[in-house]
C-alpha positions as CSV (number, residue, x, y, z in Angstrom):
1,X,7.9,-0.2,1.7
2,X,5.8,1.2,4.4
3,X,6.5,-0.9,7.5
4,X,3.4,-0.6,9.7
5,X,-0.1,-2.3,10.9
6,X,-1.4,-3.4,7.8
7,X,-5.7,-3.2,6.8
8,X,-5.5,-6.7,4.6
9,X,-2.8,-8.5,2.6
10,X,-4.1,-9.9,-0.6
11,X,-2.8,-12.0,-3.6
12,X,-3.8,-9.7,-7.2
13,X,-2.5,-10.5,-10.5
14,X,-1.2,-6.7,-11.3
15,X,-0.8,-3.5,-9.9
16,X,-4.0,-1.8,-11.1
17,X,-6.1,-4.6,-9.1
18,X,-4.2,-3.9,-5.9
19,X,-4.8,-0.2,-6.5
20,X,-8.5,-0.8,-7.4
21,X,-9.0,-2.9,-4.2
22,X,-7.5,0.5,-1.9
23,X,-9.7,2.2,-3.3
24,X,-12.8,0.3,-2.8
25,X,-11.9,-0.2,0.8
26,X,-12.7,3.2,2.9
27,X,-10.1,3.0,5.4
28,X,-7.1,2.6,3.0
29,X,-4.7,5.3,1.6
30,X,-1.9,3.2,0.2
31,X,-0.3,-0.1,-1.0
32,X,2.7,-1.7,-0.4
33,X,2.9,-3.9,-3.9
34,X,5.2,-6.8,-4.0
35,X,7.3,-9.0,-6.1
36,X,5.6,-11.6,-8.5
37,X,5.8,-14.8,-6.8
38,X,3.6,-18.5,-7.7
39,X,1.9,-16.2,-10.4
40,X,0.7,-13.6,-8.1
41,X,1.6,-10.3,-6.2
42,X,1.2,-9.0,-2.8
43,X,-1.0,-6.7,-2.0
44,X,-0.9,-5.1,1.8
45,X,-3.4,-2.6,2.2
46,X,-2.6,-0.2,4.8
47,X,-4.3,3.1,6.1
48,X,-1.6,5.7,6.2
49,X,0.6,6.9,4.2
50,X,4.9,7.9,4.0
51,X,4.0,11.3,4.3
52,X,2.3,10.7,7.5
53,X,4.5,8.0,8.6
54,X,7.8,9.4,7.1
55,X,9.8,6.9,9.8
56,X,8.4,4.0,8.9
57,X,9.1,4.3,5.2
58,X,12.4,1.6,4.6
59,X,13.9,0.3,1.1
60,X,12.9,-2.7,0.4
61,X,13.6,-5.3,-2.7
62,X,10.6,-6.8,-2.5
63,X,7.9,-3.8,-2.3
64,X,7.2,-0.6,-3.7
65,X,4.9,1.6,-2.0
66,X,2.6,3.8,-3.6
67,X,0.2,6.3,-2.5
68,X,-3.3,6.2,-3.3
69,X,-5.7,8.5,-1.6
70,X,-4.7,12.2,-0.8
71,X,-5.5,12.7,3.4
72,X,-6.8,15.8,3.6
73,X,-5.9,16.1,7.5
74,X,-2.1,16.2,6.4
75,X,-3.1,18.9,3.8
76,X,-2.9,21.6,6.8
């Protein structure tokens, strides 16, 4: 899980849907995508990512993080 200031948490029903909603939103490059809980996942939108926010990246049992945009600033 990337732990930092989050764009939006939302409730999807899969992965692909949380995916789908970072990249519809222009300000996100990654998801942190939780557990199934009440029928739903969590969905926390943020705009960063653990290659530029390598200390912030923690284990976590609940969510996986996954990378969804490529930043071209941290390309250079």
């Amino acid at each position: 899980r990337l732990n930092v200031s989050l764009l939006a948490t939302l409730q999807v029903s899969s992965l692909g849907e949380c995916t789908l909603e970072c990249i519809n939103h222009h300000d996100c490059f990654s998801v942190n995508f939780g557990n199934q809980g009440h029928g739903k996942h969590t969905c926390e939108l943020i705009n960063t990512d653990k290659f530029n926010q390598p200390g912030k990246f923690v284990l976590s049992q609940e969510f996986c993080h996954y990378n969804i945009k490529v930043n071209p600033h941290s390309l250079f």
